[in-house]
N, C-alpha and C positions, 0 to 999 in steps of 0.2 A: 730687611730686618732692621728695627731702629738700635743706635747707638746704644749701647751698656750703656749710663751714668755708676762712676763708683761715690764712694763716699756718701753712701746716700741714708739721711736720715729716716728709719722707719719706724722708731716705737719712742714715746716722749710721756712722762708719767700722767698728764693734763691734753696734751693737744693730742688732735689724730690730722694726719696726713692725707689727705685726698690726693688720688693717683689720675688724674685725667689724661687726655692726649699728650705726647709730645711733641712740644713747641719749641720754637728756637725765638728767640731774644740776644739784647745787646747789653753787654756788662763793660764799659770803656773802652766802646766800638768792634770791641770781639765777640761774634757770634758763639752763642753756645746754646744748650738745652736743658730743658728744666719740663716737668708736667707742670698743663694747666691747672689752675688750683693751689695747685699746694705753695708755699709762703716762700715768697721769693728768697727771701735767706734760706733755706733749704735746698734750694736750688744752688747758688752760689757757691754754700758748704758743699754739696757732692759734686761741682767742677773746682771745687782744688782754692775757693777763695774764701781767705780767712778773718781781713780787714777790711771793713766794712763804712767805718768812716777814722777821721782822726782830729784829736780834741784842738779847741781854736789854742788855749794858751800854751797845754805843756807838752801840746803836738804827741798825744798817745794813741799809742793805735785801737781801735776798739773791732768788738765781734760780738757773734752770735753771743749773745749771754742768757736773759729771762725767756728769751722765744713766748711771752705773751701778752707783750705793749706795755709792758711797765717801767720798763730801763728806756737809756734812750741811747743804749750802745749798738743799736741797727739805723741810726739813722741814716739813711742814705738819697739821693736823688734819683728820680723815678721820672722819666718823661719830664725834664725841665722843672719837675718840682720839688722842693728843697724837705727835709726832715717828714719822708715819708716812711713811716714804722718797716721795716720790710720782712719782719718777721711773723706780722698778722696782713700783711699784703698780700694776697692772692697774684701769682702769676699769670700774665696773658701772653699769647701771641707776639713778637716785634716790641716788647717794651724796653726802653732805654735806660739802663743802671748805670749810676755810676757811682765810686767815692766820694764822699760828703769830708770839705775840710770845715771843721769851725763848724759855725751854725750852720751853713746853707744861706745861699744869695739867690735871689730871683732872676729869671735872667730877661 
């Protein structure tokens, strides 16, 4: 029987949430799970994480805010790549999150 997720977003005035399999992924080397599909900030929020990147100059912490690619308070790193939206990012399988400080560096 798979894992409960709590804290899990499921009614949003504009976005709807697709519920596909559950996958396990890597959020700053820590395995956890999330359904395929639905936006990896979604994910995140129902395993308990709240910051999501933190600004380069006055180092504040940011989160879920617009959930539909307008803000740039999800940006985070996705598979070695910097200032990826993660709130209209569809979740897969093994992908690598982690906290974005500042911009994002290449690596």
């Amino acid at each position: 029987m798979p894992k409960k997720i709590s804290n899990r977003i499921t009614e949003h005035p504009i976005l709807t949430f697709s519920k596909g399999k559950l996958v396990k992924f890597y959020f700053e080397g820590k395995e956890i799970e999330g359904y395929e599909g639905e936006p990896i900030a979604a994910a995140l929020i129902a395993n308990g994480v709240k910051v999501f990147r933190v600004t380069e100059k006055m180092k504040r912490a940011r989160g879920f805010f617009c959930a539909v690619g307008k803000c740039s308070s999800c940006l985070m790193t996705v598979n070695s790549i910097p200032n990826v939206m993660v709130c209209v990012e569809p979740l897969k399988q093994g992908m690598k999150v982690e906290r974005q400080i500042g911009r994002g560096k290449l690596i």
